[in-house]
N, C-alpha and C positions, 0 to 999 in steps of 0.2 A: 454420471457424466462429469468430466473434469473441465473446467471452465477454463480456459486460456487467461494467464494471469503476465501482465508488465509490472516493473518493479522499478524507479529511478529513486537513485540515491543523489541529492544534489547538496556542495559542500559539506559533503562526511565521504569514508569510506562504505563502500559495501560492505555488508555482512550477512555472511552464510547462515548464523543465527535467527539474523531477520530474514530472512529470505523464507528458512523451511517455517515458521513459524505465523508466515503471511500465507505460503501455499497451502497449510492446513485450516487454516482461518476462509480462509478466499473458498473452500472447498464445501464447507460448511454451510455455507450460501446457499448452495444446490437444495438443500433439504427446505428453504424460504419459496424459492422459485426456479422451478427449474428450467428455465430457458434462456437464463443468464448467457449472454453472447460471449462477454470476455469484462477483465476485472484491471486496470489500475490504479497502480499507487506509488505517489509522488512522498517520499518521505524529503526534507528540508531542514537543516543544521539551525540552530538561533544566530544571530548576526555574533560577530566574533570579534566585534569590536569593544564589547563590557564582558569583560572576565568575572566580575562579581556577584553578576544579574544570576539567578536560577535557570540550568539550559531547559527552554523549551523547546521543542520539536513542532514543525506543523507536519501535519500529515492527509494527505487531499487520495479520496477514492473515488475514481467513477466506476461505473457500474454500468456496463451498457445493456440493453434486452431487446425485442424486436420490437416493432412501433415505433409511436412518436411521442 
């Protein structure tokens, strides 16, 4: 079953890199549980205001399933 997947890139560009590399990830899930409703993820740039600082990336997944 293939899990319906959203994907937001917020200050960065998208990338088809990341893209197929989340769908194959996101897929993988199925084999954990398989009644996975649908999958996002919020990928988010580091503030770009300190150039010097280390870029980190936050990265937030929900995961929805039936229930509560």
């Amino acid at each position: 079953m293939e899990i319906p997947l959203q994907i937001t890139f917020h200050e960065l560009e998208s990338s088809d890199a990341i893209e197929t590399v989340l769908q194959e990830r996101t897929q993988k899930l199925a084999h954990f549980y398989e009644r996975i409703q649908n999958c996002r993820v919020v990928i988010e740039a580091p503030n770009r205001h300190s150039q010097k600082e280390r870029k980190v990336f936050q990265i937030r997944i929900d995961v929805s399933v039936p229930g509560s």
